[in-house]
C-alpha positions, 0 to 999 in steps of 0.5 A: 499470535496464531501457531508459529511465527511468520512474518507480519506484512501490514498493508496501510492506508484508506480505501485502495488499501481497505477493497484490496482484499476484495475478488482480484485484489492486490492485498488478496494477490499477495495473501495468496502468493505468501500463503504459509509464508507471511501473515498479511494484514489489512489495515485500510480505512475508507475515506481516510487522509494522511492526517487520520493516520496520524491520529491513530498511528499509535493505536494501529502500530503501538511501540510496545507491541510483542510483535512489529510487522516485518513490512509495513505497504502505506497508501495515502494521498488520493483523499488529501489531493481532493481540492476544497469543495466544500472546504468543511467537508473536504478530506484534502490536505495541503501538500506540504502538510502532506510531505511532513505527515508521511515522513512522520508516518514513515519515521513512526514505522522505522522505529518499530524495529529494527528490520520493519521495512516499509514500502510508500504506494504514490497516488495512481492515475485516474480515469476522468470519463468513469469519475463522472459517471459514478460520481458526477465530478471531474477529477479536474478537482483531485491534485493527483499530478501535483501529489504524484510528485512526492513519489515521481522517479525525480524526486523517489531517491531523495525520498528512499534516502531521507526516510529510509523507505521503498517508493514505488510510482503506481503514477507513471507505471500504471501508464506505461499500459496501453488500455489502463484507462479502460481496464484499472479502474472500477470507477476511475479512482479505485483498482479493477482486477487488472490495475491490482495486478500491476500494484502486486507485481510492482510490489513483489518486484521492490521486495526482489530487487530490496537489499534487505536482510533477511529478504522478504521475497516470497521466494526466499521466505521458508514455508511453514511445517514442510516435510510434514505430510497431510495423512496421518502415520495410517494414510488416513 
């Protein structure tokens, strides 16, 4: 622990969550919008599915730890709906397995404490056309669709209910963008500046409209050391 104690914001998941530090990021977004208000922290793993979280799930959210996040933002799905080809390399995940490894993940998060709030991300859209470019595949062997469906607005309040989290449906509102399929993406899958942008305000708008005590707005959450001017008694 580092000074006084803010609230920790935990960002989890594989590589949307590792490069969203990166110029434009969302996870930077936010840093920048909570700065002296909360620590975010990256937790983003490149290439990763739901069943490595799982695996080291205690490791990175131990029970026993001094300080639990105060919100936990997890992003998993875009590996795990990559089809079999080869299956012994393949990260994807059948989507039943799928559904039972967030659950667990959001089971293990909400009993941290009892005011560790979490948000699931769903897999966003992809743009076909710029996969091929980089990386000579069509996305025709990602499942995107079939695992946006675990977060789709149809399915979301199921979801909210049983496992007590916020879902936010990057699938269909990335959509609602006229150009998203030339301006979000750097490669197809991973987020440009402007498909960031959408992620930070979606996720600012959850936590204004959340019925959480206390809030975790960025305008509602008090700033660190105010009152406190930055020159000495001398103006110095």
């Amino acid at each position: 622990m580092v000074g006084a104690r803010r609230p920790q914001f935990v960002l989890f998941g594989s590589s949307i969550v590792q490069q969203s530090f990166g110029n434009g990021g969302w996870g930077a977004i936010l840093a920048d919008k909570y700065a002296r208000k909360a620590d975010i922290m990256l937790r983003g793993y490149g290439g990763w599915n739901s069943r490595n979280a799982l695996q080291v799930i205690d490791q990175v959210f131990p029970k026993d730890a001094a300080v639990q996040p105060s919100l936990v933002i997890t992003y998993f799905g875009g590996n795990d709906s990559m089809k079999l080809i080869p299956a012994k390399f393949s990260p994807h995940v059948p989507l039943p397995e799928f559904t039972e490894n967030m659950k667990k993940i959001a089971t293990h998060l909400k009993s941290l404490s009892e005011k560790t709030r979490v948000i699931f991300l769903s897999v966003p859209p992809a743009n076909d056309e710029m996969i091929i470019q980089h990386y000579g595949f069509s996305h025709q062997h990602l499942d995107f669709l079939l695992f946006s469906f675990f977060f789709l607005p149809c399915k979301t309040s199921i979801l909210t209910l049983e496992l007590e989290v916020k879902a936010i449906d990057l699938w269909t509102i990335m959509q609602q963008k006229d150009d998203w399929l030339t301006t979000c993406f750097t490669d197809g899958i991973h987020l440009a500046s402007e498909g960031s942008n959408i992620v930070a305000n979606e996720i600012m708008r959850a936590l204004e409209v959340a019925e959480w005590e206390p809030s975790l707005h960025w305008k509602l959450l008090p700033s660190e050391f105010v009152g406190i001017t930055p020159f000495d008694s001398e103006g110095n």
